[in-house]
C-alpha positions in Angstrom: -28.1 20.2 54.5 -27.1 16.7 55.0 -30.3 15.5 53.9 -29.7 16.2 50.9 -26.4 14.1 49.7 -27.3 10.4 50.8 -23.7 9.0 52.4 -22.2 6.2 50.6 -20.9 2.9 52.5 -18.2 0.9 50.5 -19.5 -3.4 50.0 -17.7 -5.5 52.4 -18.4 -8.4 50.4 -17.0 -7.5 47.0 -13.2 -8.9 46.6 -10.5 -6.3 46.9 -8.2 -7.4 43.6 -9.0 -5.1 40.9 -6.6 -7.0 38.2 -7.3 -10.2 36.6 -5.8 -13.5 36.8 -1.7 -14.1 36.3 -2.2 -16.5 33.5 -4.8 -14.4 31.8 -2.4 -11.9 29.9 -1.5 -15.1 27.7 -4.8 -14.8 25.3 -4.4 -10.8 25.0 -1.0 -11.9 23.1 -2.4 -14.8 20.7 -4.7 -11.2 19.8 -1.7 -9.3 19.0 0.4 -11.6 17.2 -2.3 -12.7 15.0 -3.5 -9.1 14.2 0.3 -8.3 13.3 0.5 -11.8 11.0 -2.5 -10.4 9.5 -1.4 -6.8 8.6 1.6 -8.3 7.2 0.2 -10.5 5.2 -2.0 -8.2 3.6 -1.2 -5.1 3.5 2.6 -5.0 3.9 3.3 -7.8 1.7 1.4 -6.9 -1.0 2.7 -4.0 -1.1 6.1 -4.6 -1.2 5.5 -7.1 -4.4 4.2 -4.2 -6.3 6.9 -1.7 -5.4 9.2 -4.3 -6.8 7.5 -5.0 -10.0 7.5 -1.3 -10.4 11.0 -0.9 -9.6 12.0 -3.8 -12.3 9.6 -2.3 -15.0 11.1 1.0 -14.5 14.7 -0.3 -15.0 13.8 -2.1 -17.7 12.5 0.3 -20.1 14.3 0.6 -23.1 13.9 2.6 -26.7 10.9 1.1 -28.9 8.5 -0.4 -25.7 5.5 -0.3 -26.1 3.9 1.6 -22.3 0.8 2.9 -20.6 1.1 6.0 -18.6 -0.9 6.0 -14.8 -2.8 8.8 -16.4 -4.3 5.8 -19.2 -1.8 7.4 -22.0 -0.3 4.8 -24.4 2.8 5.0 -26.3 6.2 3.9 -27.8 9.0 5.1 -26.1 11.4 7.0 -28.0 14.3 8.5 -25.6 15.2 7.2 -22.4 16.9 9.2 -19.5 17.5 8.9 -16.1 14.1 10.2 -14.6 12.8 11.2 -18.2 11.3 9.0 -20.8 10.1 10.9 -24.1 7.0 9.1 -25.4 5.4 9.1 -28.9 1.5 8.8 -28.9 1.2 9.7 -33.1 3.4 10.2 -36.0 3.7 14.2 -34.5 3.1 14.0 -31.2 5.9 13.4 -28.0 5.4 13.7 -24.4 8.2 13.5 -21.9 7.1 12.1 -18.7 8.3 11.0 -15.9 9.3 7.1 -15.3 7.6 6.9 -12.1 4.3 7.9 -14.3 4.7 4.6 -16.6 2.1 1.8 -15.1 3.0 -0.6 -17.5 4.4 -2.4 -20.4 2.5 -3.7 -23.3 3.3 -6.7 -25.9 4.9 -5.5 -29.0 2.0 -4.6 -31.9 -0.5 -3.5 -29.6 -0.6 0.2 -30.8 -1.0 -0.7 -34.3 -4.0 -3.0 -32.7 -5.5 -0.5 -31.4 
């Protein structure tokens, strides 16, 4: 049965270290550190800004703003509460929402624009 699984005979000439140079490891790092500069400059960064922007816009908001909801809803604040804001779109109409759900503020007159 031996002529059927050839034998195998190890290279005498092939070097015997298997790991590369000492001072080799030094470009793997540069890799790293860039790729780390890179995600923080745009992704975390970023990021951050507009969680701080939101975070001042929804401390700001005060009775008679003018505001866009997230969900593209537009209105003039009437009430403010802690996590509540009560929003009139028309003469009859008021929606309470959340604060988190305002995306942003608009210039005085801009309902009466539109």
């Amino acid at each position: 049965m031996s002529f059927l699984i050839p034998s195998a005979y190890a290279d005498v000439a092939a070097p015997a270290a298997t790991t590369a140079a000492p001072g080799a490891g030094g470009f793997e790092w540069i890799f790293l550190v860039g790729f780390v500069v890179i995600f923080y400059l745009m992704i975390w960064r970023p990021q951050a800004k507009r969680a701080k922007e939101h975070k001042n816009l929804m401390g700001s908001l005060q009775k008679g703003d003018e505001v866009v909801t997230s969900g593209g809803i537009a209105g003039k604040i009437s009430k403010v509460s802690d996590d509540f804001v009560v929003i009139e779109v028309s003469d009859t109409v008021e929606l309470k929402i959340q604060k988190a759900a305002i995306a942003a503020t608009l210039p005085k007159g801009t309902l009466k624009a539109i």
